[in-house]
C-alpha positions in Angstrom: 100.9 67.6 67.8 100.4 69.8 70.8 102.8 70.6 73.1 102.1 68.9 77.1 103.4 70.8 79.8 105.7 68.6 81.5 106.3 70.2 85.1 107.3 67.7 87.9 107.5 68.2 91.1 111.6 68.0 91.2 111.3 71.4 88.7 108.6 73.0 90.6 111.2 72.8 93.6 113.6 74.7 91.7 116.2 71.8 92.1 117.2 72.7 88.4 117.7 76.1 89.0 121.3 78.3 88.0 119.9 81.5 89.3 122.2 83.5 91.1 121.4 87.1 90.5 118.2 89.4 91.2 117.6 91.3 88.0 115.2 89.6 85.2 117.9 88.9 83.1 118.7 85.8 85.3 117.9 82.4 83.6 115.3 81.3 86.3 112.9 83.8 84.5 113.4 82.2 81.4 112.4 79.3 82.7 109.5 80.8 84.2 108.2 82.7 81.1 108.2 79.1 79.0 106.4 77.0 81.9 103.8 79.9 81.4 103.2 79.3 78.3 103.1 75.6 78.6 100.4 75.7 81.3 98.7 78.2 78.9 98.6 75.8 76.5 97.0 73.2 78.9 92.8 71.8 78.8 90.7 72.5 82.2 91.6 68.4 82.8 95.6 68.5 82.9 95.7 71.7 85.0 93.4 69.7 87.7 95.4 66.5 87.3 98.7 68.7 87.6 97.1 71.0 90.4 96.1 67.7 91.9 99.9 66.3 91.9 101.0 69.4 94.1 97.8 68.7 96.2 96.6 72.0 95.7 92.8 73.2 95.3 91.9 71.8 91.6 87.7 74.0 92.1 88.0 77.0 90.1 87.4 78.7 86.1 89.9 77.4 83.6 91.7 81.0 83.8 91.6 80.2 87.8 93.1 77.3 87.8 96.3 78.5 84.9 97.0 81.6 87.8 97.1 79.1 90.7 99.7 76.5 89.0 101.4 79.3 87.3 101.7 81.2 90.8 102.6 77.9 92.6 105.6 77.1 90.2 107.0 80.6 90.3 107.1 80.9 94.1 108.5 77.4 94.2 111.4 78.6 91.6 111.9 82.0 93.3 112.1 80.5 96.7 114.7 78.6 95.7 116.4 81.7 94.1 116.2 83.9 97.2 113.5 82.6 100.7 111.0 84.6 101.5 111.3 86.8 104.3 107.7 85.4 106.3 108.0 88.1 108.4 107.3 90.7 105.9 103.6 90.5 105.4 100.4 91.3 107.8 100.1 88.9 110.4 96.4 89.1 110.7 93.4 90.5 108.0 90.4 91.9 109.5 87.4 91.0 107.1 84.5 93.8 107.6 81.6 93.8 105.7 79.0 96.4 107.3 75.2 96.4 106.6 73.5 99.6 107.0 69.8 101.1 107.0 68.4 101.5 103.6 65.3 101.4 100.9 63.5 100.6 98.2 65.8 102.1 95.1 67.9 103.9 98.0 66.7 107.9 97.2 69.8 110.1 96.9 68.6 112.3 100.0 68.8 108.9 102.5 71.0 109.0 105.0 72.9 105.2 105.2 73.4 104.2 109.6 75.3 101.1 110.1 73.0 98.9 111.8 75.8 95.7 112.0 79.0 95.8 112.6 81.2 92.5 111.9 84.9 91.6 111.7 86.0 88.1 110.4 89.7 87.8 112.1 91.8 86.2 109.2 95.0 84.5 110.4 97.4 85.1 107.5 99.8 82.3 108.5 97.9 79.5 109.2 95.0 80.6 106.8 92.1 79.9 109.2 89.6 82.3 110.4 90.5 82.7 114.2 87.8 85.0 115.6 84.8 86.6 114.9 83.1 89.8 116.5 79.4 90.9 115.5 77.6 93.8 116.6 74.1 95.3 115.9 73.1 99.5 116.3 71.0 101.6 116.7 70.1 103.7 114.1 69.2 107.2 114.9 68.3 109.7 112.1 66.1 106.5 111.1 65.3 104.6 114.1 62.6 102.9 112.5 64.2 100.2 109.4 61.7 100.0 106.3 60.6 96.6 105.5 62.7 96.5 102.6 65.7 96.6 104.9 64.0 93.9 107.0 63.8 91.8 104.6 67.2 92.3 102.9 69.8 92.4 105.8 67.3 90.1 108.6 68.3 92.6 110.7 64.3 93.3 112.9 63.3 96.4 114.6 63.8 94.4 117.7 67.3 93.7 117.1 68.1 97.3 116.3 66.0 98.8 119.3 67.4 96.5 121.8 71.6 97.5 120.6 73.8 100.5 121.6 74.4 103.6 119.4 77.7 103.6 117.2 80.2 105.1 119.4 79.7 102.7 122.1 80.3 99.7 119.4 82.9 101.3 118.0 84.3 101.2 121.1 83.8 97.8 121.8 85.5 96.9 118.1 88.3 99.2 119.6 88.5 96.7 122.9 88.4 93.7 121.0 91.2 94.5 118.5 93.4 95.8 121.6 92.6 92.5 123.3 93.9 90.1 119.9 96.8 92.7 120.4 96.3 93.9 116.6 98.4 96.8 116.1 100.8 96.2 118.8 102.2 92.5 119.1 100.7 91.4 115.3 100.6 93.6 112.1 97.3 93.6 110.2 95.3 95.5 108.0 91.3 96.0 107.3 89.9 94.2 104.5 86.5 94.8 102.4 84.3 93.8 99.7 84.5 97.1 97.6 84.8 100.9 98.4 81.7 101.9 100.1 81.8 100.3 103.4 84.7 102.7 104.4 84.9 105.7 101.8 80.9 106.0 102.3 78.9 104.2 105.3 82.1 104.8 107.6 82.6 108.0 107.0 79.1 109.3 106.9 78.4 107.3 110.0 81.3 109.4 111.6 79.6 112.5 110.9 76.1 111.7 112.0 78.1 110.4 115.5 79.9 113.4 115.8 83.1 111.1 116.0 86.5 111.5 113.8 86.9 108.9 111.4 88.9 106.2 112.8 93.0 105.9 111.9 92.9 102.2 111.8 90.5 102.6 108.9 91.8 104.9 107.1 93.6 102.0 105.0 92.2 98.8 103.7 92.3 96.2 101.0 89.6 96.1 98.5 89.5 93.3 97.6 87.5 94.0 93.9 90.2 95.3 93.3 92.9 92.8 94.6 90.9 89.8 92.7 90.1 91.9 89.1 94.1 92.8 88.9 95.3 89.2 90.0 92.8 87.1 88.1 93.1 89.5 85.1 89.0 90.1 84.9 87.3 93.2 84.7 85.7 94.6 87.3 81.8 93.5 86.4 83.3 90.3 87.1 84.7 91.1 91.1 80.9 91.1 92.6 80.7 88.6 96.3 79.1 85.8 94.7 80.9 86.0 90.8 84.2 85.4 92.4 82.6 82.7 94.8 81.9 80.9 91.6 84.8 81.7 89.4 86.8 80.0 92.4 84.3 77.1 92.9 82.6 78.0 95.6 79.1 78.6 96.8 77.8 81.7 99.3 77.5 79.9 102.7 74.9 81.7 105.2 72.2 84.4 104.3 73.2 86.9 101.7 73.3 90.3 103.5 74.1 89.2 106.9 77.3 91.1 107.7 78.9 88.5 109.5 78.1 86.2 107.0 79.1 88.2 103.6 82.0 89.0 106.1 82.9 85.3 106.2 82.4 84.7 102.3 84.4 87.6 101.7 87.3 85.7 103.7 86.9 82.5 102.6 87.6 84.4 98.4 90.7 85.7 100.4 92.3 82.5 101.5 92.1 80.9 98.5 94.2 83.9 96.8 96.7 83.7 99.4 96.9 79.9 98.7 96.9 80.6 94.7 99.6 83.3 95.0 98.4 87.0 95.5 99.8 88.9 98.2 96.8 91.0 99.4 97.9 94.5 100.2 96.1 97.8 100.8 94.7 99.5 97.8 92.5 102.0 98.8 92.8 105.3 101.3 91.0 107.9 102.9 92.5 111.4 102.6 90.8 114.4 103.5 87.4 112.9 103.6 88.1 111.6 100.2 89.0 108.1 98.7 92.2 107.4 97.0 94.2 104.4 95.1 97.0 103.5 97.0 100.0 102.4 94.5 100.8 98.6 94.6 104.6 100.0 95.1 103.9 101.0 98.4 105.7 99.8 101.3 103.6 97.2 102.6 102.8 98.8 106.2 100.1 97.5 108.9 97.1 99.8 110.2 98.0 101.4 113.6 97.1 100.1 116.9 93.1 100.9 117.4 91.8 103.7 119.3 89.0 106.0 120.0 88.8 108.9 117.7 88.1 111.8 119.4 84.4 114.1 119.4 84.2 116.9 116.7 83.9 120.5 117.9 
């Protein structure tokens, strides 16, 4: 018959554990390797009932819920092995998701403003969302939003009319970080939902308000990217509300509301710190262009915020 995976809590402790040594040759790998298989071999039901034993989250895809138990059982065995240094990873996330003028089948010649600017504050140790900061601007090659971006974002006219231009935000989003001490007291680093909201509507919002682009930006975490390499799906798979699903989860809020992507976008990144992944930066700006950072980076926080100076 088949083979049940028979992992109890004293072995996910690592209380049968000989490991001494830190290259992969040590015997706690071993050990490892054929719990892997065993949970690979498991129905949708026993990894719930066994996820449920170690009162973790049991919502999630059947390949979801193999990563979480096979994560959870490593980390118990390797802690064991050698503790992890807590110290050593960002103490803070900041979650930003802008929105930004557009229309109907976005023509190549339109110029993209940010018209909202959120950050979703994401403590990393307690795994709560401590703060959040929402801004609206005022667009100003476009002043006046199509309909079509009315109705997508919610964002009105009025709205839009009634907020400051982007350097002035910007330097309330500077103020804000300062005053959470991000940078200075507590490491951190900028997260977001794809490429574009720093490679493109960043940096071409920089331009149009004659502002350099911003250091503490120049770094994030995509996290398409983060969730495609640790959930091993492609990357069709990685869109906001495919890995709310895979992960059991439904959008909460109005689709297109910055803050409220922003939030969504959060809530995917807790439950990969609780299954395992250690989010780090994977993306760059260099030169104006966008770059891969290498997962065998150090892991380093974004630098203290502040104003970027006028261009010539």
């Amino acid at each position: 018959g088949r083979q049940h995976c028979r992992i109890s809590d004293q072995e996910a402790n690592g209380k049968n554990s000989t490991a001494s040594s830190n290259d992969f040759s040590d015997p706690i790998y071993k050990e490892i390797a054929i719990t892997n298989g065993c949970i690979n071999r498991m129905t949708r039901d026993e990894l719930r009932n066994k996820l449920a034993e170690f009162k973790l989250e049991t919502r999630g895809v059947k390949d979801v819920l193999k990563k979480r138990l096979k994560n959870y059982y490593k980390k118990q065995k390797l802690m064991q092995k050698e503790p992890i240094n807590g110290d050593s990873y960002y103490d803070y996330i900041c979650v930003v998701d802008f929105e930004a003028t557009c229309e109907e089948g976005n023509p190549p010649e339109f110029v993209h403003e940010i018209i909202e600017f959120p950050i979703v504050l994401l403590n990393t140790r307690t795994l709560e969302v401590e703060d959040t900061f929402q801004q609206y601007v005022k667009p100003e090659i476009n002043p006046k939003l199509s309909n079509f971006c009315i109705s997508l974002t919610g964002i009105t006219q009025d709205i839009v009319d009634k907020a400051d231009t982007f350097p002035q935000v910007l330097q309330n989003v500077i103020e804000w970080m300062r005053q959470r001490e991000l940078g200075t007291k507590y490491s951190y680093s900028m997260l977001t939902d794809g490429s574009w909201d720093m490679s493109k509507f960043l940096n071409i919002q920089c331009r149009i308000s004659r502002i350099k682009y911003p250091s503490f930006a120049k770094k994030w975490i995509n996290i398409r990217k983060s969730y495609g390499n640790f959930y091993k799906v492609p990357r069709n798979q990685t869109k906001l509300t495919i890995m709310l699903e895979k992960l059991g989860m439904n959008y909460d809020g109005r689709p297109h509301s910055g803050l409220d992507d922003s939030k969504n976008i959060a809530r995917i990144a807790i439950r990969m710190l609780q299954d395992g992944c250690e989010l780090r930066v994977n993306e760059r700006m260099h030169a104006g262009q966008l770059m891969t950072v290498s997962s065998s980076a150090p892991l380093e926080g974004a630098p203290a915020p502040q104003m970027p100076r006028y261009r010539n």
